[in-house]
N, C-alpha and C positions, 0 to 999 in steps of 0.2 A: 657861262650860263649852262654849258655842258654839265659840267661837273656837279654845278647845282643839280642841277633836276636828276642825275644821275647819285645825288646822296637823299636824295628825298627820296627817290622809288625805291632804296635799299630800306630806308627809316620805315616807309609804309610794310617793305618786302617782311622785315622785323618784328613789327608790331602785328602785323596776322599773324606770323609764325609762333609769337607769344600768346595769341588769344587760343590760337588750336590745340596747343597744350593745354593752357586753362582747362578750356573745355572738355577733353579727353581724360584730365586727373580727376575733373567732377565727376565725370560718369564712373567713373573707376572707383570714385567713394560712396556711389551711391546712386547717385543720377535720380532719377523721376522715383519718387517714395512710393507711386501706386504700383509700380515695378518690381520693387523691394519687398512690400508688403505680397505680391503674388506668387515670389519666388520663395519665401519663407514659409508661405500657409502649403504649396506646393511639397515643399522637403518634411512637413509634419505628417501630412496628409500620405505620403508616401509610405509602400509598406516595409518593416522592421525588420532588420536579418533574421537568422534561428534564431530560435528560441533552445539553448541546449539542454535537455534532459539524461542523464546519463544513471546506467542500472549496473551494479556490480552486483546481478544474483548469483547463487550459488548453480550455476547452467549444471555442474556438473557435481559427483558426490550425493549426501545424503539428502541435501533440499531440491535436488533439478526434479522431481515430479510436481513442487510447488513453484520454486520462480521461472519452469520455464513457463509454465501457465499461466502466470501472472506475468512474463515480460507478450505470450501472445498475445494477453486479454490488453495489453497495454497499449500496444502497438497497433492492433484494430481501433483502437479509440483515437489514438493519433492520427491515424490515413483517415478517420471521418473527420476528423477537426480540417488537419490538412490541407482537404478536395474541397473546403468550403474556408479555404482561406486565412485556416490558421484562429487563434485566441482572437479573438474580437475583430475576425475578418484581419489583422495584420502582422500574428505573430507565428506564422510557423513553429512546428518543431522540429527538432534535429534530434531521433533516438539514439544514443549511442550505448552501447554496451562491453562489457570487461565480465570475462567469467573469474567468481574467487574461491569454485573449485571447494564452497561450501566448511571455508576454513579461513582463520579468521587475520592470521597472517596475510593470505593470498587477499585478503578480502580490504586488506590495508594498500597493496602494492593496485590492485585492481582500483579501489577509490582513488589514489594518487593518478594515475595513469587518464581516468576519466577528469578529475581536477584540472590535469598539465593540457586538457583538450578543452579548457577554459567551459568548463561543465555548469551547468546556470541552478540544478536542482537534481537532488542526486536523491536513486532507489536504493537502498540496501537490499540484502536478504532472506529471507524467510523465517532467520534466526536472530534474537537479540544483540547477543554475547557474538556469531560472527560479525553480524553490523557494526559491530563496538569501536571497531579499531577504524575505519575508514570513516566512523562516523564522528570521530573527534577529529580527522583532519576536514572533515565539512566545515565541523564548529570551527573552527581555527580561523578558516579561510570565511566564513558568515555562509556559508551557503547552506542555504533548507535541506534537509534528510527525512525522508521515508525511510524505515525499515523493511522492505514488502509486506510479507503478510503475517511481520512476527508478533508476536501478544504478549513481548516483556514490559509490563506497564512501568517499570523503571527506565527505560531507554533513556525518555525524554530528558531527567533527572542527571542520566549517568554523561548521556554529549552534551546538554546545553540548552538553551533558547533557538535554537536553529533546529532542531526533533523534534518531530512529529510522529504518532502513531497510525495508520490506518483501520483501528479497529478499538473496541472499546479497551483490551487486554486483556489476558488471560485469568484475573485475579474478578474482574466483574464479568465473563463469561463464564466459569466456573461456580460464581458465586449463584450465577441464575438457574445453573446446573442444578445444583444443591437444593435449591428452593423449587423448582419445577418438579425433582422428585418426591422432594416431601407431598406437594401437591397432589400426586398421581398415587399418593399412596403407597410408594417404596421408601419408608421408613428407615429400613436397614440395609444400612450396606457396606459390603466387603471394598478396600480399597485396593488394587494393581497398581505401584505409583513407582515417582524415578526420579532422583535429583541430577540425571543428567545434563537438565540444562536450567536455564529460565524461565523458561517455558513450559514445560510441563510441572515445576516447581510452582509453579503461579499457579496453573491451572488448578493442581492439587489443593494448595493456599485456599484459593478460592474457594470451592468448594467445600472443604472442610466449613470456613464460617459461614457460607449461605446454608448449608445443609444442618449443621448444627442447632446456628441461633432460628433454623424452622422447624424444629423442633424432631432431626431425625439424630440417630446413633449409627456411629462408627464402630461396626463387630469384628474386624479385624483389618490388618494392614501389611502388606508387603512390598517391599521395594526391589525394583530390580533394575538393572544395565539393560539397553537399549543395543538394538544390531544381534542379538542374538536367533538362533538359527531354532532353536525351540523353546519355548516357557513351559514345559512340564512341570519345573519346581514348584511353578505360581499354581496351574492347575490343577497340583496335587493337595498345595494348602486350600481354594476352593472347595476340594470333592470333600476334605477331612470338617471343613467348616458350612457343609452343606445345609441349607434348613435355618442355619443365623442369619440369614442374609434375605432379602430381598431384590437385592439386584447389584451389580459389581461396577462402579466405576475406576476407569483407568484413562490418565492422562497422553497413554500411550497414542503414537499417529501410525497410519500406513508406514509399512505392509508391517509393523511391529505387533499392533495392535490387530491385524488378520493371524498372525501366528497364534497370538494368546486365545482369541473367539475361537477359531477352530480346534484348538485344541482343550477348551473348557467343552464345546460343544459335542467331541467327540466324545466325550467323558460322563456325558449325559446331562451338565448344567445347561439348563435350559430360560437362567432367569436374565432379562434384561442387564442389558450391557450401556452402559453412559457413558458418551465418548464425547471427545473435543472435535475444534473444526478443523484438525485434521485430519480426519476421518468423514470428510463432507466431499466424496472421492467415489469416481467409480471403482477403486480399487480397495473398496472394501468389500464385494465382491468377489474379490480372486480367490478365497477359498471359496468359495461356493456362497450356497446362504446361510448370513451368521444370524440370520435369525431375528428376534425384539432388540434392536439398539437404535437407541437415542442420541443422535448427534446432533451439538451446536454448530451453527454454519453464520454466514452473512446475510443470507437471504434466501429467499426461491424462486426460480423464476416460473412458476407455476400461481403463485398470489403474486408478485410483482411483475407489471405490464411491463415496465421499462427494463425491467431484466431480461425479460423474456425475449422480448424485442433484440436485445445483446447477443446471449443464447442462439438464436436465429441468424443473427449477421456474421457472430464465430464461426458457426456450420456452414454456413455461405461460403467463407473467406477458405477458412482449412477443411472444410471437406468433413467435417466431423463435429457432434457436440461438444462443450468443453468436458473433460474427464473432469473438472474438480472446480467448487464456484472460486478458486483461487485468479481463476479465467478474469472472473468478474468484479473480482477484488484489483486486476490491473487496470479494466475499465475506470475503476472509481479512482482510484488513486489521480488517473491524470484527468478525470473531473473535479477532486479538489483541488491540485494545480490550474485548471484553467481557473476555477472560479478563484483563487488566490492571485492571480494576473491580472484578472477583469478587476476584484475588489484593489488591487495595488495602483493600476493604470500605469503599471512598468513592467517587467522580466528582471528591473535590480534586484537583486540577490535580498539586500536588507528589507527592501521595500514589501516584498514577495512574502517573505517571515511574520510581517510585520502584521501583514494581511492576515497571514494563517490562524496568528494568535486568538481572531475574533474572528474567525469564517464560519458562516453557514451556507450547507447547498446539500442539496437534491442530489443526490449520485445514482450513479447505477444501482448499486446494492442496496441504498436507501438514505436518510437524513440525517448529515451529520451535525454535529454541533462543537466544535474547540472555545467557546466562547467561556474562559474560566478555568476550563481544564487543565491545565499546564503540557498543553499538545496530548493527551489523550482523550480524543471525541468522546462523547455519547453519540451510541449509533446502534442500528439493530443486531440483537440480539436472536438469532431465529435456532427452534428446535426442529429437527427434520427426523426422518425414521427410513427403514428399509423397505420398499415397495416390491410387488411383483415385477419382473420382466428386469431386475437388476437397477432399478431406481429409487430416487430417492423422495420421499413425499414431503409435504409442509406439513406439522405439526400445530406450534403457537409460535409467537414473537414476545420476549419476555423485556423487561427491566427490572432489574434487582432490586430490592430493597437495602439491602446491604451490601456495600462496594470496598471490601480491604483496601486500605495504603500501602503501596509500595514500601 
C-alpha cells in the first residue's frame, strides 16, 4: 500500500508540474489579448528615434557666406521643432553636417560620409553643379536632396526623382527680372554676365526671355570670370556704351558684384543695377552705397509677419540680424521637410520623396507649391531695393509670365 500511494502522489506530483508549463508557454505566446493589444498601442504611441538630416554646405570657400547662413537659419528652425517635441510631437531631428569646402569633389566625399551616418534627407550647397556629385549618391541610395539655396532649375532633371529645389530657379527669377524692368520702364539694358556656373547662366537665360518677349532690348553684352579683384574692363565698356542703356543687369553675387557697382559708380554710372538674390546681402553694402539696385530675393521680413517673427528669434538666438535672407531660406527648407513628414506619416526615405512630389505648405519665406513641378516649386518671387541706414526695402512680389525650360 506504501508504494501505492507513493506512485500516485508522484503521478499527481507530474501532472501539476505539466500543467505550470502549459500555463507559462501560454503566457509567453501571448497570454490575456487586452494585455497584448496595450503593449502594442503603448510601442506606436511611443516617440521615434532621430530623425537624420544631414548638410554638406560649402562652410568654407566661395559659398560659406551663403550655406553658413542657411545651415544657422536651419538649425534655429530645428531647436524650435525640437523643444516642442519634434515633427508631429514624435520625431526629432539629428542635424548633422560635413563641410565640402564649396567644391564638388569634396562635396561628393562630404555627401558619402553624411550617407555612412545613415543620413534620412540630405542639404546640398549653394551651388548646383557642386551639389551634383553627392547628389547622385542621394539618388542612388532613394534619399531626398535639397540643394540649399541653389537656382539651377536643372538639378532636379540631372539627380533624379529624389531632388528637390528650394526656390523657383534661376531661369523664372530672372525671367521676372526681365519683365519687372520692362515694367518700370527700363527698356534698355546693358548686360555684365558669366558662364561661370549654372547659375548665373540660368539667371542670365532667364532674363534675356522675360525681358525680351516684354518687349525691352539688349544694347550690349559682356561676359566675364568671376573672383576677380577688379572689373574695370566691364566698366570701361559701360562708360564707352553710356546713354544706350537704361539700366545694367548682371547675374553676378557678392562681393563680385560689389566690385563691378563700385566701380561703375565711381566712373560716374549712376543708372540702376538688376541683381539676382544673391545679392539680397548685407554685404552689398561693403563698398559703400551702390546706389538704385534692384534685387530678387525670397521674401521680406518687413511685409511678411512670419518672416519677421524668424528675423527676430535669429537675433535672439545669435546676437545679430541674419546678414542675408539665405538665414530664412534654411528656416524654410526644414519647413518643407517637416511638412513632407507629417504629409508621409513616416521619416522612410521613399515615403518622404513621395510626399514632396505633391507638397504644399506655408513656410517661412512664403507658399510653396511642387505639385506638378518636377521638384521645382512655385514660390515667391520678391523685388527688394537699397534703403537708407544700409538695408534693404520691399519692392513687389512678381510671377512671371514666362518661365524657360531647362
Amino acid at each position: 500500500m506504501l508504494r501505492l500511494n507513493e506512485g500516485a502522489t508522484a503521478k499527481r506530483m507530474l501532472v501539476a508540474l505539466i500543467s505550470a508549463i502549459v500555463i507559462v508557454a501560454l503566457a509567453a505566446c501571448g497570454g490575456d489579448d487586452s494585455e497584448s493589444s496595450s503593449s502594442e498601442t503603448a510601442a506606436k504611441d511611443a516617440p521615434a528615434g532621430p530623425y537624420k538630416v544631414g548638410m554638406f554646405g560649402g562652410f568654407t570657400g566661395f559659398l560659406a557666406p551663403f550655406d553658413n547662413s542657411v545651415k544657422q537659419g536651419a538649425q534655429l528652425r530645428i531647436d524650435e521643432l525640437n523643444a516642442n517635441g519634434g515633427i508631429d510631437g514624435k520625431y526629432k531631428i539629428e542635424f548633422m553636417s560635413q563641410d565640402s569646402a564649396s567644391d564638388p569633389a569634396k562635396a561628393r566625399v562630404a555627401a558619402s560620409a553624411l550617407l555612412d551616418k545613415d543620413a534620412q534627407f540630405l542639404i546640398g550647397t549653394c551651388a548646383g553643379d557642386v551639389s551634383l556629385p553627392g547628389g547622385l549618391l542621394a539618388q542612388k541610395q532613394q534619399i531626398p536632396i535639397i540643394p540649399s539655396c541653389a537656382g539651377d532649375p536643372a538639378f532636379p532633371k540631372k539627380v533624379g526623382d529624389y531632388a528637390f529645389l528650394a526656390n523657383p530657379g534661376g531661369l523664372a527669377q530672372g525671367s521676372a527680372l526681365g519683365e519687372y524692368a520692362v515694367k518700370e520702364g527700363l527698356k534698355r539694358v546693358y548686360i555684365v554676365g558669366s558662364t561661370f556656373n549654372v547659375y548665373v547662366q540660368a539667371y542670365t537665360d532667364g532674363f534675356k526671355e522675360g525681358f525680351t518677349k516684354a518687349g525691352g532690348e539688349i544694347v550690349g553684352e559682356d561676359s566675364v570670370e568671376l573672383f576677380k579683384s577688379s572689373y574695370a574692363p566691364s566698366v570701361q565698356k559701360l562708360q564707352e556704351a553710356e546713354g544706350d542703356y537704361d539700366a545694367v543687369f548682371t547675374p553676378l553675387f557678392v562681393p563680385d558684384s560689389v566690385k563691378l557697382i563700385r566701380g561703375a559708380r565711381a566712373a560716374g554710372i549712376d543708372v540702376p543695377f538688376l541683381l539676382d538674390d544673391g545679392n539680397d546681402s548685407t554685404l552689398i553694402f561693403a563698398g559703400g552705397n551702390p546706389g538704385d539696385v534692384r534685387i530678387v530675393s525670397f521674401g521680406d521680413p518687413g511685409e511678411r509677419a512670419v518672416l519677421g517673427e524668424f528675423y527676430a528669434a535669429y537675433e535672439e538666438k545669435y546676437g545679430k540680424a541674419p546678414a542675408d535672407i539665405n538665414a530664412a531660406l534654411g528656416a524654410t527648407m526644414i519647413d518643407i521637410i517637416e511638412a513632407a513628414v507629417k504629409a508621409a506619416g513616416t521619416t522612410e526615405p521613399s515615403a518622404v520623396a513621395e510626399a514632396m512630389r505633391t507638397l504644399k505648405v506655408d513656410a517661412t519665406t512664403g507658399e510653396f507649391d511642387y505639385n506638378g513641378t518636377s521638384g521645382v516649386p512655385k514660390s515667391p518671387i520678391v523685388i527688394r531695393k537699397a534703403g537708407p541706414n544700409k538695408t534693404l526695402e520691399y519692392v513687389t512680389e512678381l510671377r512671371p509670365s514666362v518661365v524657360p525650360q531647362p
